[in-house]
MARROKOL-314097 format. One record per residue: y, z, x of N, C-alpha, C in turn. Coordinates in Angstrom, 3 decimals. Layout:
% MARROKOL-314097
@nc2:Y | nc3:Z | nc1:X | cac2:Y | cac3:Z | cac1:X | cc2:Y | cc3:Z | cc1:X
...
//
This chain:
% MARROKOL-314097
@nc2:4.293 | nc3:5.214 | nc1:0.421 | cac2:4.943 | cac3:3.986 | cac1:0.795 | cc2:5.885 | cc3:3.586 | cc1:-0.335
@nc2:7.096 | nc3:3.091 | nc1:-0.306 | cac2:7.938 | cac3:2.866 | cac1:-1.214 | cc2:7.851 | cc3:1.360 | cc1:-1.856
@nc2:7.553 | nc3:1.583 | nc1:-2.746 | cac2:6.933 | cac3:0.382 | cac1:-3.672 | cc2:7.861 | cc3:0.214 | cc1:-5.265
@nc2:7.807 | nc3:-1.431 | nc1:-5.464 | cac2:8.239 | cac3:-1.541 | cac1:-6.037 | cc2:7.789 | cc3:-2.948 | cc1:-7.279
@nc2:8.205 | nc3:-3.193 | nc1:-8.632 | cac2:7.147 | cac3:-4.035 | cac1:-8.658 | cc2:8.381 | cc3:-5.170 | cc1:-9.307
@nc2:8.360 | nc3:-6.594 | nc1:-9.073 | cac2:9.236 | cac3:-7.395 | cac1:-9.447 | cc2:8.605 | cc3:-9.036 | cc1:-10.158
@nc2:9.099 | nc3:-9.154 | nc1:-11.356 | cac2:8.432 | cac3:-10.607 | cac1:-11.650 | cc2:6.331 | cc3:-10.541 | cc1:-11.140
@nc2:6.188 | nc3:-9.062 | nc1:-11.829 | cac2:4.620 | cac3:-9.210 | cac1:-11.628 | cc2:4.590 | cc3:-8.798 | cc1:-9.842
@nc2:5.039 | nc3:-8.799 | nc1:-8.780 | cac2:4.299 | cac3:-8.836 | cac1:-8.167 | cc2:4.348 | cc3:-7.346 | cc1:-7.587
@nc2:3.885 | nc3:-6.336 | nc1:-6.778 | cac2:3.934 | cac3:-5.311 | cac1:-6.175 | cc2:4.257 | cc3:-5.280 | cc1:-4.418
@nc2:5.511 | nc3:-4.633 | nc1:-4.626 | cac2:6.250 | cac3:-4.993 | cac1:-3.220 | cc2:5.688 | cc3:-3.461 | cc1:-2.397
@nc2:5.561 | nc3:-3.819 | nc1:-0.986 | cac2:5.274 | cac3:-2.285 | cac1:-0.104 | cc2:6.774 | cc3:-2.655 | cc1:0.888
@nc2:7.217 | nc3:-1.322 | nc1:1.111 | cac2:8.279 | cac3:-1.443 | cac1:1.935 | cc2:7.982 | cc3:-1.777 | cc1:3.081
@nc2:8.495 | nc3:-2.940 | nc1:4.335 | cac2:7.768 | cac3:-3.688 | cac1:5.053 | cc2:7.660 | cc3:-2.182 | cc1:6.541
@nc2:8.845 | nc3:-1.317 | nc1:5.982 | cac2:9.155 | cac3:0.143 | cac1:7.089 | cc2:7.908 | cc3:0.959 | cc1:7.009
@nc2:7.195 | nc3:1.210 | nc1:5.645 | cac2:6.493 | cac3:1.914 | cac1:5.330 | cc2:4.993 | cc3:2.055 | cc1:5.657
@nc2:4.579 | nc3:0.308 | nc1:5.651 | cac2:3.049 | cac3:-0.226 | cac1:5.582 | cc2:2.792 | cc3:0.569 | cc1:7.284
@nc2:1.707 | nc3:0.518 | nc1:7.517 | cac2:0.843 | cac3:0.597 | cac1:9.043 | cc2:1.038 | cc3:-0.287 | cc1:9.890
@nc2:1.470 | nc3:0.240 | nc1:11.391 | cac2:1.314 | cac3:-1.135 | cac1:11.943 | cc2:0.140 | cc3:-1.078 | cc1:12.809
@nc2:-0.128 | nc3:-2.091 | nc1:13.423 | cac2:-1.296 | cac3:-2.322 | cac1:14.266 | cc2:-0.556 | cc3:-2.039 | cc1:15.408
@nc2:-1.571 | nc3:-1.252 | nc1:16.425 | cac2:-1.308 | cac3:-1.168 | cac1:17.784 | cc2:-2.649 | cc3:-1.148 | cc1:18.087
@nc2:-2.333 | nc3:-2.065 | nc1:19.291 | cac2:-3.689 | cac3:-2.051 | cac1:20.083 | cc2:-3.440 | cc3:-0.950 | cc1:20.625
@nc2:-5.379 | nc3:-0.404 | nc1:21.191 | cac2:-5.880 | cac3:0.996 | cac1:22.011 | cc2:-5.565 | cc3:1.970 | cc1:20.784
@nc2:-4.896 | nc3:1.644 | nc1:19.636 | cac2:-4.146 | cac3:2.601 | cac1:18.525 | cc2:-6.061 | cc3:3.152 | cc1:17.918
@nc2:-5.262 | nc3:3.890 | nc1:17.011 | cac2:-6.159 | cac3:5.132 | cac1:15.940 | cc2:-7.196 | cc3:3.528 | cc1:15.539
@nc2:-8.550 | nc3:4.053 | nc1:15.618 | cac2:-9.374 | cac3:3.007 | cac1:14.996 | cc2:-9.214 | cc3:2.745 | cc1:12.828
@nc2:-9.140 | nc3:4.088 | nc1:12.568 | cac2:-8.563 | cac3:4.280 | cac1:11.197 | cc2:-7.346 | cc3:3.925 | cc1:10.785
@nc2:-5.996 | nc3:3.883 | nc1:11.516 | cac2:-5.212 | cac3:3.118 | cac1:11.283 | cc2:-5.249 | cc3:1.743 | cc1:11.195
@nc2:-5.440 | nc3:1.057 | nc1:12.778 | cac2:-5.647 | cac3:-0.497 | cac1:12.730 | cc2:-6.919 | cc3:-0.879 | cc1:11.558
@nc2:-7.847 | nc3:-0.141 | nc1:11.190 | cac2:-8.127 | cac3:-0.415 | cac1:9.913 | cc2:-7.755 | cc3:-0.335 | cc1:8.578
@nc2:-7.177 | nc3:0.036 | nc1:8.424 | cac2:-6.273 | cac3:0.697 | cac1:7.433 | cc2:-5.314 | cc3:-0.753 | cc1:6.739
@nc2:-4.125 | nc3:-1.065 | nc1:8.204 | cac2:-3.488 | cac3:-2.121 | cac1:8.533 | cc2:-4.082 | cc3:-3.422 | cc1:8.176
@nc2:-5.247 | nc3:-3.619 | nc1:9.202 | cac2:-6.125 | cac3:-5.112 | cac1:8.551 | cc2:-6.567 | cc3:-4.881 | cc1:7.200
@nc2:-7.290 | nc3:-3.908 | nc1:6.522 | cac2:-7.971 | cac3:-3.799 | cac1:4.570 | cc2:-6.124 | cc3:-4.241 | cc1:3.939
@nc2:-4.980 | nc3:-3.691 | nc1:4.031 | cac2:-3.990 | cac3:-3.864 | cac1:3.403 | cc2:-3.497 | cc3:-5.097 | cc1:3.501
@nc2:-3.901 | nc3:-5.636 | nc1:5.244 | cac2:-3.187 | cac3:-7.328 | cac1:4.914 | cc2:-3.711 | cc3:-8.164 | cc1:4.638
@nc2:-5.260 | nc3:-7.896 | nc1:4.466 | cac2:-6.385 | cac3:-8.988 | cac1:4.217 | cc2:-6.323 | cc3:-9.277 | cc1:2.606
@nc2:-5.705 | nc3:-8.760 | nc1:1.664 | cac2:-5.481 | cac3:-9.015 | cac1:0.349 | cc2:-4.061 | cc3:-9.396 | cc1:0.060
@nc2:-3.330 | nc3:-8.725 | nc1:0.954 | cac2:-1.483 | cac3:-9.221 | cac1:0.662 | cc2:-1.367 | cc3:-10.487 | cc1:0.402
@nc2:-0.397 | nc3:-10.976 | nc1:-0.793 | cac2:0.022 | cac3:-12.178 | cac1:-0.564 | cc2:0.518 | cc3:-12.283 | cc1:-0.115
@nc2:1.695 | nc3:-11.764 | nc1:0.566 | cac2:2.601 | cac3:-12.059 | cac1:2.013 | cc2:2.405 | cc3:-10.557 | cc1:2.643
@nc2:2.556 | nc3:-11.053 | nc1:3.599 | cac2:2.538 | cac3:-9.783 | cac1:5.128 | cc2:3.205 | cc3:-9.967 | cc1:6.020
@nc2:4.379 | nc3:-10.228 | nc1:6.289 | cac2:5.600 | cac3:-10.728 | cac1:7.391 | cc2:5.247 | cc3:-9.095 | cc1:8.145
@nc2:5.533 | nc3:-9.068 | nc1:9.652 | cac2:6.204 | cac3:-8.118 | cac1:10.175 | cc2:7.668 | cc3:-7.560 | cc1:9.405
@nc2:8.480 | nc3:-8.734 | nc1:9.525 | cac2:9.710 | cac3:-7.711 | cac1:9.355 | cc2:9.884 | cc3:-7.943 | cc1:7.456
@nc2:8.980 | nc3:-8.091 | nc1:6.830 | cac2:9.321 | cac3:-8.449 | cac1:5.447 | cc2:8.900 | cc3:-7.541 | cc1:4.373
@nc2:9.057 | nc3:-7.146 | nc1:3.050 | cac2:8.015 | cac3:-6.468 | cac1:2.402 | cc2:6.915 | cc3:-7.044 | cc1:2.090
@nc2:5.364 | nc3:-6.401 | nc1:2.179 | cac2:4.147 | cac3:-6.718 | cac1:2.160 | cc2:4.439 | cc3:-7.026 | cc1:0.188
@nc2:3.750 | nc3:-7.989 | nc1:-0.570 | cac2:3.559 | cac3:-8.550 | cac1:-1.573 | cc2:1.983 | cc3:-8.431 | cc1:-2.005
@nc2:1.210 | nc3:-8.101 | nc1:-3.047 | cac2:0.590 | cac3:-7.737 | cac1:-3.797 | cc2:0.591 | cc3:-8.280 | cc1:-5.600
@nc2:0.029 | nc3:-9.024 | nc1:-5.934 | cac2:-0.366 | cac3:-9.481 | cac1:-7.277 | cc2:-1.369 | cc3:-8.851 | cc1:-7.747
@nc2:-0.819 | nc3:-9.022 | nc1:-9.023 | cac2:-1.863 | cac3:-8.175 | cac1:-9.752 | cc2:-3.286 | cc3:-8.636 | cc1:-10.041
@nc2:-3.890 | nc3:-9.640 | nc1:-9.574 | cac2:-5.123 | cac3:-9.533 | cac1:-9.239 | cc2:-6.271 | cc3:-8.737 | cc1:-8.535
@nc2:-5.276 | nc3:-8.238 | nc1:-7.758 | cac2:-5.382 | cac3:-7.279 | cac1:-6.319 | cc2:-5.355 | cc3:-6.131 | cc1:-6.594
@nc2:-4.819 | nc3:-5.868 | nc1:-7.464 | cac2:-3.938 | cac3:-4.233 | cac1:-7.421 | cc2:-5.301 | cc3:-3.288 | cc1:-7.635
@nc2:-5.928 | nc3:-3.527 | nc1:-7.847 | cac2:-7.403 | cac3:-3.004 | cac1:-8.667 | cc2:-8.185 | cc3:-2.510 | cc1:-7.290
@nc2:-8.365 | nc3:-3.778 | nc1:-6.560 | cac2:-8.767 | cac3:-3.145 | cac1:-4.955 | cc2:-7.905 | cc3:-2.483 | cc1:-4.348
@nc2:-6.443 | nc3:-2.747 | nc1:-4.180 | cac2:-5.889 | cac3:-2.091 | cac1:-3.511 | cc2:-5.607 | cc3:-0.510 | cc1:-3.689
@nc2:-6.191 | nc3:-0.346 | nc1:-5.245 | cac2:-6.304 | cac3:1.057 | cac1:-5.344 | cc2:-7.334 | cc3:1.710 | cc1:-5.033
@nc2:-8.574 | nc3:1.044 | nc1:-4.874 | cac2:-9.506 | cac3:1.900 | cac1:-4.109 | cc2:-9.695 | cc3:1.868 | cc1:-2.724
@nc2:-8.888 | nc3:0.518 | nc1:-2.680 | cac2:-8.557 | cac3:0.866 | cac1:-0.965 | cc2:-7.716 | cc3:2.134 | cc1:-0.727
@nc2:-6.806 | nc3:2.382 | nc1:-1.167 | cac2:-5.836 | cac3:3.292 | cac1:-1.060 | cc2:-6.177 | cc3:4.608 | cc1:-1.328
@nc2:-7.516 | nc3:4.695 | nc1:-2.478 | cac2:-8.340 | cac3:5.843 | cac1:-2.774 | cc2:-8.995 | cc3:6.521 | cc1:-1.586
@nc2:-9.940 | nc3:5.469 | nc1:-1.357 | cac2:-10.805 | cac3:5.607 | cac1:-0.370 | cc2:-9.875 | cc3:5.912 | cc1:1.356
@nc2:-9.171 | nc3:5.063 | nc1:1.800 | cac2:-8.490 | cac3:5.844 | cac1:2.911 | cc2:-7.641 | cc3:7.324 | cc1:2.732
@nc2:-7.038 | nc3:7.844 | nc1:1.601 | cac2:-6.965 | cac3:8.959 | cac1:1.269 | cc2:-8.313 | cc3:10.298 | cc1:0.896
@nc2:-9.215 | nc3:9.602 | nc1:0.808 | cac2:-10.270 | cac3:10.487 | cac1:0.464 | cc2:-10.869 | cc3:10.655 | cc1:2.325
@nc2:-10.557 | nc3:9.967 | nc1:2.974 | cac2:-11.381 | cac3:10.236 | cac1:4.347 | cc2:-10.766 | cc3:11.072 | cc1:4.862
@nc2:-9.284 | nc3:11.517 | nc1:4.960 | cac2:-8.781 | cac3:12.794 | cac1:5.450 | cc2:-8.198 | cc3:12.537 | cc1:6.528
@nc2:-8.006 | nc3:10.863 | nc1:7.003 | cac2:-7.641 | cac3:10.526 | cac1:8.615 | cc2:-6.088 | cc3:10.421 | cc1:8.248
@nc2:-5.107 | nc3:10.004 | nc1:6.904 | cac2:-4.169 | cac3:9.712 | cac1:6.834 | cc2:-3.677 | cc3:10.776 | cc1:5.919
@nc2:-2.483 | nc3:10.407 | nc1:6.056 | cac2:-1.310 | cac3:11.428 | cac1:5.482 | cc2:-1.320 | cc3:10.863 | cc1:3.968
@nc2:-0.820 | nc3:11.343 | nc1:2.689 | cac2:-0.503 | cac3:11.116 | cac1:1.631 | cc2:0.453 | cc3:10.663 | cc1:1.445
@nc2:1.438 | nc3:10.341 | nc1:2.479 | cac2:3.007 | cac3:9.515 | cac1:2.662 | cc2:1.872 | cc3:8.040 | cc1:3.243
@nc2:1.308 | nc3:8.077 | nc1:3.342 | cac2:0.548 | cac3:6.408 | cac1:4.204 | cc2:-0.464 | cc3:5.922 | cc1:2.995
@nc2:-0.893 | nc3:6.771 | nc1:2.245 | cac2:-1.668 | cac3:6.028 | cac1:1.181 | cc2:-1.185 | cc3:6.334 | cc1:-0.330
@nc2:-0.149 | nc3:6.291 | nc1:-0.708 | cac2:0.318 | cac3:6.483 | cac1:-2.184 | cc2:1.468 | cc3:5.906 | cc1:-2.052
@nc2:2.010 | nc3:5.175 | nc1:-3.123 | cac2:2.619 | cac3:4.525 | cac1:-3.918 | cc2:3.886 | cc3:4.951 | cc1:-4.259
@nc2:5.049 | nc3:4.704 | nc1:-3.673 | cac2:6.302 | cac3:5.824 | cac1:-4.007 | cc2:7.058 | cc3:4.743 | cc1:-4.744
@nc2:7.530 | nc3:5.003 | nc1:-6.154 | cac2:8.241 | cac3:4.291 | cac1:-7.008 | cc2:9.247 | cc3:4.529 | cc1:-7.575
@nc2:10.191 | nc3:3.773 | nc1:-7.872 | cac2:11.637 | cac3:4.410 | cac1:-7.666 | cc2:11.922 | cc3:5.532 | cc1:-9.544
@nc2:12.495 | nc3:6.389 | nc1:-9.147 | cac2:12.389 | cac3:7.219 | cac1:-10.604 | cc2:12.188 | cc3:6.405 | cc1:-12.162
@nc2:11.633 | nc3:6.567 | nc1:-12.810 | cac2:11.687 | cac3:5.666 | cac1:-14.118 | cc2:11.180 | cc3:4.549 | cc1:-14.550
@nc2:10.837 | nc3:3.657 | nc1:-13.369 | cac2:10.352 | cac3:2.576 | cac1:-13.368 | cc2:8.885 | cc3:2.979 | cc1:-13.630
@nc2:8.640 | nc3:1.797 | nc1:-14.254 | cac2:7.198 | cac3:1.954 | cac1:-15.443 | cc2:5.694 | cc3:1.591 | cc1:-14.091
@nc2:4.793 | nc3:2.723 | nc1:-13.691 | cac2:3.739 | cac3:2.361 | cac1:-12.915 | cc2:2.759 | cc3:2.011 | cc1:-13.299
@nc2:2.008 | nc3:0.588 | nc1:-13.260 | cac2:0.630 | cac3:0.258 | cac1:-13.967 | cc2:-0.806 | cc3:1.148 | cc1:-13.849
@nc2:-1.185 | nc3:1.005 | nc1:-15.098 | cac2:-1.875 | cac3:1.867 | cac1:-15.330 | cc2:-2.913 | cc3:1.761 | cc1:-14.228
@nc2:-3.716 | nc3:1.037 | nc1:-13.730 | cac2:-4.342 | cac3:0.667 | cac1:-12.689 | cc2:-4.313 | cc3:1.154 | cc1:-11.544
@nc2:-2.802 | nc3:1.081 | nc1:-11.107 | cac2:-2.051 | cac3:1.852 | cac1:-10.033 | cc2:-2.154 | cc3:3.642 | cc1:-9.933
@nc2:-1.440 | nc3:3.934 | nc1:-11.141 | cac2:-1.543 | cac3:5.532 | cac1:-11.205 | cc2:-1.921 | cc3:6.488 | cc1:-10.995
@nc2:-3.523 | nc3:6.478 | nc1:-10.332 | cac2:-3.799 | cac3:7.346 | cac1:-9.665 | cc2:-3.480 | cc3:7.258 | cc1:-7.926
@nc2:-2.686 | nc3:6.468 | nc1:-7.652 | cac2:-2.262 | cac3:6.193 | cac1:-6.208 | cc2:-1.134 | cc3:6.512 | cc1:-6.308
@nc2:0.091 | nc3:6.872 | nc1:-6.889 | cac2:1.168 | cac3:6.313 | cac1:-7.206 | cc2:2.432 | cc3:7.689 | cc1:-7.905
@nc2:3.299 | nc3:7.497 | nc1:-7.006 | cac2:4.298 | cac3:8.560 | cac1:-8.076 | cc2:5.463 | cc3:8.351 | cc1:-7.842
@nc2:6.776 | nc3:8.734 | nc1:-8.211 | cac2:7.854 | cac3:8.205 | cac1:-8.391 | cc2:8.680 | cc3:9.228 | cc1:-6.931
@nc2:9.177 | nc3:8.597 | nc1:-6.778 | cac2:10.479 | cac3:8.609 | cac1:-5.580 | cc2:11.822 | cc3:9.987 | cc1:-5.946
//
């Protein structure tokens, strides 16, 4: 997911995140609700927002749905634009663009 981090906070590209569909993959629409239930913002058409309070779960959220084998490695890791500095916290989720 293409991520980015600004004034502290950690942006998800709003194209990138999961969406919910009903009758959809039970692992997705879960996936979708664990990611927006911590977001500080979650617009449909907006980028999803993340503080660093969070970032700590959101990496084992992001661990853990990558370790189950239901999602792709483009749906649970962290794509950051070349050069830009990734928190240490983050880094095992996370690689540059």
């Amino acid at each position: 997911m293409r991520s980015k981090i600004e004034n502290d906070v950690l942006f998800l590209h709003h194209e990138d995140v999961p969406e919910y569909k009903k009758g959809g993959s039970v692992v997705r629409n879960s996936y979708f609700w664990a990611l927006r239930s911590i977001a500080g913002k979650a617009s449909r058409y907006g980028d999803w927002e993340y503080e660093p309070e969070v970032w700590f779960a959101l990496r084992r959220m992001l661990l853990s749905f990558t370790e189950s084998g239901y999602l792709g490695f483009r749906e649970t890791l962290l794509e950051f634009p070349a050069g830009e500095e990734i928190p240490e916290v983050l880094r095992d989720v996370s690689t540059w663009q």
